[in-house]
Phi, psi and omega in degrees: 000147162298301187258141164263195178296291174318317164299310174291338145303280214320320170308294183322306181283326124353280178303322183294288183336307151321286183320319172280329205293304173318320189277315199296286179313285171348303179292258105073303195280273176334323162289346175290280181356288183319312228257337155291330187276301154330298185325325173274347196267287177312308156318294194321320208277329183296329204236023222337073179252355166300324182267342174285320150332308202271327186277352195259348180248294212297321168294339147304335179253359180074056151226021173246215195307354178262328180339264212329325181275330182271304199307285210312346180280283180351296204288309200309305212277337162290344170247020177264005193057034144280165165261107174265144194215157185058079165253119170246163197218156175191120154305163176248004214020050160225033181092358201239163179208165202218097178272151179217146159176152186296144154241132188081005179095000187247127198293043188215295204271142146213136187251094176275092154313092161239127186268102163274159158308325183217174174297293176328332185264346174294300199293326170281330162287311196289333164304299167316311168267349165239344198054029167217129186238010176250195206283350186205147160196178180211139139293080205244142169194195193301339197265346186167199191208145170240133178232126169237139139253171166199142164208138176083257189220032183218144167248147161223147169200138164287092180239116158290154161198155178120201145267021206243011193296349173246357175307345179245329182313327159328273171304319194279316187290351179263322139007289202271334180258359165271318173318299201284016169272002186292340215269151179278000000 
């Protein structure tokens, strides 16, 4: 043997003394984690940035208060047999939110949905991003054509380019004028 008897408690009791110590540190470190990670959760929730959070992804995915309005912009355009693809989404950090999407997949047709808090802020966004602020417009110039509507705290709007510019047009403007008639 190497060791005598004693010497081999003594190792033993080493070793155990690690071995508690490594789990007591372990426990000790996960409970802080734990116990940090509640503290931001418990903030979140106070500061109601958890419900700001959440209702800002159900809009993005068109499911908190705008769904209705995105979905029935879907359904219509699905039964004109268009495809909306690429749906991208962006806050404006005033309450407003902004949907985009190719139609049929083609970067020369896009249809953008932008939802203000008020009409006022509608009226003032679309100014600001179009240099039109009333309820219809139509926008031309070498590179395309914009087509806006708007009623209420909502714009939708239509840009062709290409030589493909009436190909949708038809169809988008019967779309865009059965949604906002949906609109209170």
């Amino acid at each position: 043997m190497w060791f005598g008897r004693e010497d081999r408690i003594l190792v033993g009791r080493i070793i155990k003394s690690v071995l508690v110590s490594v789990m007591l540190i372990t426990t000790v470190w996960s409970l802080v984690a734990c116990s940090a990670s509640s503290i931001e959760q418990e903030r979140k929730l106070y500061t109601r940035e958890a419900t700001n959070e959440g209702n800002m992804r159900a809009q993005s995915q068109g499911h908190g208060l705008n769904g209705a309005l995105v979905n029935e912009i879907s359904k219509s355009f699905e039964a004109k047999g268009i495809q909306l693809m690429n749906n991208m989404s962006a806050d404006d950090d005033h309450g407003g939110i902004s949907y985009m999407y190719l139609l049929n997949g083609s970067g020369r047709h896009i249809v953008k949905v932008h939802i203000f808090g008020s009409k006022a802020a509608r009226v003032a966004g679309m100014k600001q991003m179009y240099s039109e602020n009333g309820d219809e417009a139509v926008l031309e110039n070498v590179l395309g054509r914009t087509t806006i509507r708007s009623k209420g705290y909502v714009s939708l709007v239509y840009t062709a380019s290409g030589g493909e510019k009436d190909e949708y047009e038809p169809d988008v403007l019967q779309v865009f004028q059965h949604v906002l008639e949906q609109l209170r």
